[in-house]
N, C-alpha and C positions, 0 to 999 in steps of 0.2 A: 504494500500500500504506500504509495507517493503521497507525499502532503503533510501536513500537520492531523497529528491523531488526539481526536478530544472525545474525552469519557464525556458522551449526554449524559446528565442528571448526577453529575458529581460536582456539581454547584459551577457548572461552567468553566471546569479550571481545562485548561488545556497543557498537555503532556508530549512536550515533545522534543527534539536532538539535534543536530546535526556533525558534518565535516568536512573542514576547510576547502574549498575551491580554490582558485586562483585569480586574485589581484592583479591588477595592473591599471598604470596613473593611464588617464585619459585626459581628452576636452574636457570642457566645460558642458555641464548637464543641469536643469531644471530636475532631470529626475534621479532618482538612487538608482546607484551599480548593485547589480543582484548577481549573486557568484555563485555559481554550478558548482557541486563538489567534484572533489577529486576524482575520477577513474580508476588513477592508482596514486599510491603513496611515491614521493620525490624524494621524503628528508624521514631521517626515521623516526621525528619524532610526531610526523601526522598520526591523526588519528586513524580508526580503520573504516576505510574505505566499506561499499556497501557490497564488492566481490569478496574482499575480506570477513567481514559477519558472516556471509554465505560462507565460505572456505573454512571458517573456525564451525559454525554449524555440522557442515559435513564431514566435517573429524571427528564430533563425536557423535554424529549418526554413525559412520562406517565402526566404530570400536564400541556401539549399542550404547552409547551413555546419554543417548538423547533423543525422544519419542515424543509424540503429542502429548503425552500426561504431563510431561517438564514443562516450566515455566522459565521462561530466563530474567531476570532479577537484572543482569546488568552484562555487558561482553563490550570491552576497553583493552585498549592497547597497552603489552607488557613490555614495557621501556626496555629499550637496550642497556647497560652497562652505563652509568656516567664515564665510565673512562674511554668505551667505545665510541659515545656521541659525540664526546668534545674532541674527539680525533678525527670524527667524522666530515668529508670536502666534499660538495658536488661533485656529483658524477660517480662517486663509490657506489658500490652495491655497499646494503644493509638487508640484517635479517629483521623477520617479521613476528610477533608471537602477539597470544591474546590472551585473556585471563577472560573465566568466566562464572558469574556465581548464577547458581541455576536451583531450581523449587522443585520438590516432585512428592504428592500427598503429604506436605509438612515437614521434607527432611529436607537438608540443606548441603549443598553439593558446590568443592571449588573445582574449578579446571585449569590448566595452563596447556595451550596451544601453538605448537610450532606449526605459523600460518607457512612458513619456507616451505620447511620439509614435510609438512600435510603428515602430521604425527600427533598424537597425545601424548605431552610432557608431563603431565599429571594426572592425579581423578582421584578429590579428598571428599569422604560424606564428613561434615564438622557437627559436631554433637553439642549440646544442649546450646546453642547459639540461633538467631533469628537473624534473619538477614532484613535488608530496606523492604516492604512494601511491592508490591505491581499495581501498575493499575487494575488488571482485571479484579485483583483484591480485592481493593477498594472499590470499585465498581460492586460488586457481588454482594462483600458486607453492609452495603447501604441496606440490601433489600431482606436481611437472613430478620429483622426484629417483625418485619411486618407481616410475619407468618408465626410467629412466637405468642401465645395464648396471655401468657403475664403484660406484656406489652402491647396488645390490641385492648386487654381491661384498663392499663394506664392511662392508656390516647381515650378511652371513653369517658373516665372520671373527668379530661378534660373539655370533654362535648368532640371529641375528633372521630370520626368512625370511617370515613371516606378520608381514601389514603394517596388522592392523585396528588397535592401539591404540598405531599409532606416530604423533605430533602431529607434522608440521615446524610448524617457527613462523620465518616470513621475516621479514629482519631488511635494515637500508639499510645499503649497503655504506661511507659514509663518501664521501672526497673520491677519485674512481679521475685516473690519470695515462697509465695505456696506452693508446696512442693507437689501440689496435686496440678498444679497448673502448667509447672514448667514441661519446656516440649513439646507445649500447644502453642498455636500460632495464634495469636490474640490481637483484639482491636477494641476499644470502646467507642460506641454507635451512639449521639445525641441526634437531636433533630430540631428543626428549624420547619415553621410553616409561612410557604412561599408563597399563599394567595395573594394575587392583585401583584408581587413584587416582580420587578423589570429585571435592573442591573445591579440592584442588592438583596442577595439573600438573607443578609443577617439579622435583620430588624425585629424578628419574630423568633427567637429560637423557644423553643417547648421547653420548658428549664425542671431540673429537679429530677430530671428523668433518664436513664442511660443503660442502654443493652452492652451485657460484655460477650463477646462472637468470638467463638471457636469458628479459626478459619479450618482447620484445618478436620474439623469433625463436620461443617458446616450447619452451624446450630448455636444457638444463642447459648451460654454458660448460664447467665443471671440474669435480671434485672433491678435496677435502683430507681426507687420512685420516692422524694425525700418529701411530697407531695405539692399539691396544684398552686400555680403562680399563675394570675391573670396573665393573658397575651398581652405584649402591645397593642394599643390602640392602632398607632400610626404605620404605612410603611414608607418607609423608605428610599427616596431616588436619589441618583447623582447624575442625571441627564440633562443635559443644556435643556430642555425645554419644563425642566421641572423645576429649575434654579431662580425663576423671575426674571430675567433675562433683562436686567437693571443696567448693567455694564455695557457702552456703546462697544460696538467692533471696533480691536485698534490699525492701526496701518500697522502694515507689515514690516518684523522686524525679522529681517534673517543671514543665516550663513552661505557665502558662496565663495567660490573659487572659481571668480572670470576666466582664468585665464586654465583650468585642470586643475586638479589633486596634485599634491606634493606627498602621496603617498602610495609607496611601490611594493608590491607583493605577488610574491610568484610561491603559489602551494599556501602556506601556513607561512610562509617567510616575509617579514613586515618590515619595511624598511622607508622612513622617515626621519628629514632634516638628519642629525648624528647618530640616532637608534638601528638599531638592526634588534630583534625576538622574533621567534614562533608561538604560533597562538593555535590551537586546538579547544574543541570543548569535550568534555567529557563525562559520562551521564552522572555520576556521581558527585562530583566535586564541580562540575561546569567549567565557566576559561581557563583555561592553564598558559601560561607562559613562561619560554623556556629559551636558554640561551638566550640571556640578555645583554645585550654590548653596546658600547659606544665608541663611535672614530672620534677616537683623538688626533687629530691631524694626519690620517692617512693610519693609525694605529688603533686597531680593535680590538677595544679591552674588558675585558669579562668583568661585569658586575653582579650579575647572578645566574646560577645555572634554571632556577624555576621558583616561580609563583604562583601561589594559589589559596582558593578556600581549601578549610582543609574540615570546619567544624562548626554545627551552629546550635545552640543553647538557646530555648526560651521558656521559661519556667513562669509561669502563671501564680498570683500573689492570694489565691483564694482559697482556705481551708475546708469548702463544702466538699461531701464525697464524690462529687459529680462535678466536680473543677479538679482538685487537689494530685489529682495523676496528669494534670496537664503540663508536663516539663517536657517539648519537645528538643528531639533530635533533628533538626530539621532536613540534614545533608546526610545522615547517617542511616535516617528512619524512613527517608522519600527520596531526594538524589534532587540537586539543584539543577544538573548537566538535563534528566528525565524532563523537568519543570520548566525548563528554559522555553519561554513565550515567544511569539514573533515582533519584534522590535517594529514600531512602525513611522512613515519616513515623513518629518513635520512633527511629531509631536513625541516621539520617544528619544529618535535621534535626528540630527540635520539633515532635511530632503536629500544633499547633495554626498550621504555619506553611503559608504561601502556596507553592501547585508550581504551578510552572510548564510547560504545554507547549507545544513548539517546535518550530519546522517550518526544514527544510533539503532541498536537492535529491539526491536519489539518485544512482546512476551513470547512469543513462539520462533523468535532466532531471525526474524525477515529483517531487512535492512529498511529504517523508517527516514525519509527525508522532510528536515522542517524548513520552514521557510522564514527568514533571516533571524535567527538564534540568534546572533550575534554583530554588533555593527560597530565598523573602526571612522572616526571620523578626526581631523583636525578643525579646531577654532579658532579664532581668537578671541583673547583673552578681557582686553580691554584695557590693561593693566602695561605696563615698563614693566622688561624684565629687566633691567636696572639705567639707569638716571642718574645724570652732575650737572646740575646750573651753578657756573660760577661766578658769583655777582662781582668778585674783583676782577678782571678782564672781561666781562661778560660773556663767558664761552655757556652753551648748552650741547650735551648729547645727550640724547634717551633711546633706546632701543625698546618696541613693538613685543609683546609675549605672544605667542601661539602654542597650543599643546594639540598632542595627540592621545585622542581618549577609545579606548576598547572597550565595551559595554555588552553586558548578555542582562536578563530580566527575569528570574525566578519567579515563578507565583508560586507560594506553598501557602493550600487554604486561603485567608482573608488577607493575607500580606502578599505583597508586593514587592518583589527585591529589585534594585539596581547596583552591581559591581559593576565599577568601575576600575580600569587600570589609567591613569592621565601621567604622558611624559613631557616636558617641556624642554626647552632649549638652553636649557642651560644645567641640565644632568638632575634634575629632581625626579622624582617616581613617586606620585601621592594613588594611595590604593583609600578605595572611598567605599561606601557602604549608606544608600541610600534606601530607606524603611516608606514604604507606601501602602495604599492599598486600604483596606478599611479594619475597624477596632473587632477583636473578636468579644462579644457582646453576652449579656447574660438579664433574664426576664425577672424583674425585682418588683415588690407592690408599691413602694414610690411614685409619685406624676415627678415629684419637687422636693426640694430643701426643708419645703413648708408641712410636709405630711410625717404621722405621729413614726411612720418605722425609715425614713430616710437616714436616721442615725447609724442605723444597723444594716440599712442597703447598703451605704457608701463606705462603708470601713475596710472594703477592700478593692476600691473603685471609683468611678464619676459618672454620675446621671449624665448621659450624653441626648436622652428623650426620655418621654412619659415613658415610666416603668420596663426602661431599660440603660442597663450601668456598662461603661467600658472597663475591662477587667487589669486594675494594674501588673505589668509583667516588666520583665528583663529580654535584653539580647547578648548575646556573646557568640561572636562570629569570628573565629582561631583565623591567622590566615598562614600559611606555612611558607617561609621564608630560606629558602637554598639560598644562601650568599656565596660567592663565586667570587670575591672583589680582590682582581689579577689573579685567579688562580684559584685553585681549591683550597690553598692552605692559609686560613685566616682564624683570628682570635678577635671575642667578644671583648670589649673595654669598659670599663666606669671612667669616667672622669667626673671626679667626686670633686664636691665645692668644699674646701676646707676656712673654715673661719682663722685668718691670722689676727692678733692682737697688736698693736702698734707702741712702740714705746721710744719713740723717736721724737725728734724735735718738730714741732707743729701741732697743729691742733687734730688730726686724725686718731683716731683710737683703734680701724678693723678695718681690714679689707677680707676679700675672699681670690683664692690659688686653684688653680684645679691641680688635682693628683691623678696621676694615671694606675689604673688596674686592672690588669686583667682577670678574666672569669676562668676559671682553670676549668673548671668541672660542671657537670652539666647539671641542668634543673631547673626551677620557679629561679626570677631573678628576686630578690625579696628588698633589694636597695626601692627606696622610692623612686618613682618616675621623676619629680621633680629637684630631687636631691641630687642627682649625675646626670651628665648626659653618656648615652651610651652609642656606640661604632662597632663595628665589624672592620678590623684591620687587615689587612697582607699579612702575609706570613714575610716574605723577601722583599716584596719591592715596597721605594721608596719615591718621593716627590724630589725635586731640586733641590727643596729646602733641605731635603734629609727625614721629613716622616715619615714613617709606614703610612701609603697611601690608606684612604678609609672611606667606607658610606657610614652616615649619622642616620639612627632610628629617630625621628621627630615624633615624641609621642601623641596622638590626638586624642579621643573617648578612650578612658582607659578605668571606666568606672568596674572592680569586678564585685564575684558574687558576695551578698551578703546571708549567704543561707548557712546553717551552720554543716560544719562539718561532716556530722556524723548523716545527715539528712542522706536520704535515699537516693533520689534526683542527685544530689551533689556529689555524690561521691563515683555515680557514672559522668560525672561532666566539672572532674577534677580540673583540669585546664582553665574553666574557669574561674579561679581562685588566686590565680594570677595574671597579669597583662603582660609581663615578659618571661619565655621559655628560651633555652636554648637547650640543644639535643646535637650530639655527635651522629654525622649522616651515617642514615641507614637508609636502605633502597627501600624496604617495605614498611617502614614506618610512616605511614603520611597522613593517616587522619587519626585527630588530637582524644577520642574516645575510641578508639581501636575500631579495628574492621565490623563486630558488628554489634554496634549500641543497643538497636532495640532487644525492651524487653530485658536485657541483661544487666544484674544485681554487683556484678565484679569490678571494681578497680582495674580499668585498663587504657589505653593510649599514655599519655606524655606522664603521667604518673607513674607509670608502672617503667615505663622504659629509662625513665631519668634514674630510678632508683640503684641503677647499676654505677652510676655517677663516672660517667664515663668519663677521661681528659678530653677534653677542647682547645686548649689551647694550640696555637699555628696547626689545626689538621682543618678537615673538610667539617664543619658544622653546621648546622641547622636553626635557624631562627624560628620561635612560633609569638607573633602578634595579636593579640584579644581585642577585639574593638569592642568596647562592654556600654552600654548605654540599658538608664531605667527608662518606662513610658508610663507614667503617671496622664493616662489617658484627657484631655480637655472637652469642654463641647466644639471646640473648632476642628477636632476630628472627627465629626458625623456630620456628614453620614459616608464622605470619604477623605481619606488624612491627606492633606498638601505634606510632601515629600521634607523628610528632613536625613540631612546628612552627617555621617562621622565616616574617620579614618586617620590614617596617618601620613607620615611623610619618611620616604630616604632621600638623602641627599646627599652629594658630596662634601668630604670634609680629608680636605689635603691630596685628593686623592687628585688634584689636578695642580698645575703648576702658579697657575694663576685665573683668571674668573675665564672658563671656557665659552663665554657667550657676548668675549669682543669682540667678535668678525659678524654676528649678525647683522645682516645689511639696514641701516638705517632705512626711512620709510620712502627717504629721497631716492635711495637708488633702486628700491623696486617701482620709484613711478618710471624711468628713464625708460 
């Protein structure tokens, strides 16, 4: 099936993938470039191609490990060797291999496929573990309550007996401990009533009420019915013609490129102003970017080998039994890569930018193509990238900023994601994380502040409308951090602020010195963020001056958890308890709650692996960045949120000789 694949009646979310095509700058165009994928792979570290899923498919048809009853969960490309890719030049051959996690009546099955030699390099069934979700899953469980006898007598206590415009929306149950339950494949099924509603579902959820679904028996476990909360009155739009339509049309304000793109790509290879990276999606974790570099003067130099999500946390702040299991896994438990929306040209990215589409494998192994996953675009900025007026001879220069931003669009459920990657011209790399979409919502007897039980509505929330509350929660989005800077052998730094005392002649009494330190060993960084600033150095090379050259972590939202420790939720989503990790590379270490989150009670990812407390210092190490933000929900978010952003920044620090963004051409001579 070609296109975008959207589960009808799974609240409209669309589910879909793809893999890189081929770029190339052109004219100037009113409309977006739309890029065909690959045929075949160029560079090895494109994704897999839609011959490829087929080719990993029929490997383990031909060695029987895979039939119509199998589900495939996820089939991504198994990287070659870091030491094979950074050796790797146009025009070599490279090998091909895939990894696969695959479903079959509830048991959980890995593969590893050599796509070259058309062989099975592995075939593991993994025991007591749950793997992410499918769609047909979730498709399926919506409908397993509305045949379940306890929950047809619930929907009637609340007047509901006709079940056309009743949504479930299944949801992961969190970390389970009954030992009667592990090993079943679980979901818990709320519900939401849709009548009369357009383009929001949420306004009406049935509250109080929650089916737990054995997927794997197909059949409800239980029901929780904590009892009847009036509906909402109201429902809810966010359509320009339900808005008042108070705001004149403004004249058009937009981005172009008279003259073409300044931006070149052949395969997944991106190459813009001084950047050169690879950019693939991939169903689990989404953009990835790899071999990242910059011409220094005719000299390309490794800044990092890859970037990425790696892990997402959202733990909901409400004690009732029908909230209190909502601490999502959101990359772990559903796949951001799976979720990846289609970007659209004018109002998600600039008309005139690059879409991308992208191929990922469906639940029965076909090769699914969506249409543009993912969109690279250049703007400007509006801003100097840096300025000197000198008023004692009167001289001015100021130099114009433009950046380059790579963007993909997650929807999981009611939110809305936007990651971004933005480079600029003068060696900065800000990775951004933008929260949309609408509040997940919960049916309280409240209208107002004014009514006798609002005290007790709100204590873990905001009336956002008549008797209905936005439910405060957290985010914590890991992003996993390969630093490469000249080379693989680099060490983490503090440069801690040291208070000196003065006792010298004049009236000063303190300044502050920075100390240099390094991080020998790996783990939480537990120094404050605002107490050091932190770098990733060279192992050998140096700048002019003489420093280990270095990228600076600029920290942005670095708010982490406040749940306690021993807490259930927390302790599967230990990562977030700090804003900065660092971890000695390991190839199969890449997502911050281990391979597979749901459902599972155990201490595992960056916790468990730091624990060996590996040396770091001058070898190959691993950055993990937390961008942790609370959402103490307002009424200006309903009935849909205006977009708010966190992230952070790298930036060069010594790692160049002097400001590398003096040769941008002033504004005068791109008129000439």
């Amino acid at each position: 099936m070609i296109g975008r694949l959207q589960a009808s009646g799974l609240s409209g979310l669309v589910f879909a993938g793809a893999v890189i095509g081929v770029l190339a700058s052109g004219p100037a165009s009113s409309a977006e470039t739309r890029i065909a994928p690959l045929a075949s792979p160029i560079h090895p570290m494109d994704g897999l191609t839609a011959d490829e899923i087929r080719a990993a498919v029929d490997v383990l048809r031909a060695a029987q490990k895979f039939d119509d009853t199998f589900r495939v969960v996820f089939i991504a490309l198994d990287e070659n060797g870091k030491d094979e890719v950074r050796a790797w030049r146009a025009g070599q051959s490279f090998a091909r291999r895939a990894t696969a996690t695959l479903l079959k009546d509830g048991r959980l099955f890995e593969a590893r496929i050599d796509i070259t030699a058309k062989s099975l390099s592995s075939w593991n069934e993994i025991g007591d573990r749950q793997s992410a979700l499918t769609i047909d899953e979730l498709m399926s469980a919506g409908e397993l309550p509305k045949q379940d006898p306890r929950w047809i007598a619930a929907m009637a206590k609340r007047g509901i007996t006709d079940f056309k415009y009743v949504l479930c929306l299944p949801l992961t149950v969190g970390p389970v401990f009954d030992p009667a339950l592990r090993g079943h494949r679980l979901l818990n099924v709320p519900c939401v009533d849709t009548t009369g509603a357009g383009n929001n579902l949420w306004g009406k959820p049935i509250e109080n009420l929650v089916a737990l679904v054995d997927l794997s028996a197909k059949q409800v476990v239980s029901v929780t019915d904590l009892g009847v909360v009036p509906a909402p009155a109201n429902v809810p739009s966010h359509a320009y013609a339900d808005s008042g339509k108070y705001r004149p049309v403004p004249k058009p304000v937009e981005i172009s490129s008279p003259q073409g793109s300044n931006v070149k790509v052949e395969g997944g290879q991106v190459r813009w102003d001084n950047w050169s990276f690879h950019v693939r999606l991939e169903p689990r974790v989404g953009t990835v970017l790899s071999l990242i570099r910059y011409d220094d003067r005719g000299s390309w130099r490794d800044i990092a080998y890859q970037m990425s999500a790696s892990e997402m946390f959202v733990p909901y702040m409400d004690p009732s039994q029908t909230w209190q299991f909502r601490a999502y896994m959101d990359i772990g438990e559903y796949g951001f890569g799976v979720l990846s929306t289609e970007l659209r040209p004018g109002e998600d990215c600039p008309v005139g930018a690059h879409f991308l589409d992208l191929t990922i494998s469906d639940t029965k192994g076909a090769p699914v193509v969506s249409r543009g996953a993912v969109c690279v675009f250049e703007r400007p900025t509006g801003d100097p990238i840096w300025r000197h007026s000198e008023v004692i001879n009167n001289t001015a220069e100021v130099r114009p900023n433009t950046e380059l931003v790579v963007r993909m669009a997650p929807v999981v459920g009611n939110y809305d994601y936007l990651v971004d990657y933005v480079f600029d011209r003068s060696g900065n790399i800000d990775v951004k994380l933008g929260a949309y979409g609408i509040d997940a919502t919960k049916g309280v007897a409240s209208r107002n502040l004014g009514d006798p039980s609002a005290a007790q509505d709100t204590s873990y929330g905001t009336l956002v409308d008549e008797r209905l509350l936005a439910v405060n929660h957290d985010h914590y989005m890991t992003f996993r951090l390969d630093m490469d800077v000249d080379g693989t052998g680099n060490r983490l730094v503090e440069d801690r602020f040291g208070v000196r005392r003065l006792n010298g002649v004049g009236p000063r009494k303190s300044l502050w010195q920075v100390e240099t330190k390094p991080v020998t060993g790996e783990g939480p960084i537990t120094t404050p963020l605002n107490a050091a600033q932190f770098r990733i150095e060279s192992a050998g090379k140096t700048n002019r001056q003489g420093y280990r050259t270095s990228y600076q972590l600029m920290p942005g939202h670095s708010d982490v958890s406040l749940l306690a420790k021993d807490d259930p939720i927390q302790l599967r989503a230990g990562f977030s308890g700090y804003t900065l990790w660092a971890s000695a590379y390991a190839r199969d270490e890449k997502y911050a709650a281990g391979l597979y989150p749901n459902q599972n009670a155990d201490v595992d990812g960056l916790p468990k692996w730091v624990a060996a407390r590996r040396p770091i210092e001058d070898r190959d190490l691993v950055m993990w960045y937390t961008v942790g933000f609370r959402h103490v929900p307002r009424a200006e978010d309903w009935p849909v949120m205006p977009g708010l952003w966190h992230g952070f920044r790298l930036r060069p620090f010594n790692f160049f000789d002097r400001n590398p963004a003096l040769d941008v051409p002033p504004v005068t001579e791109a008129a000439k």
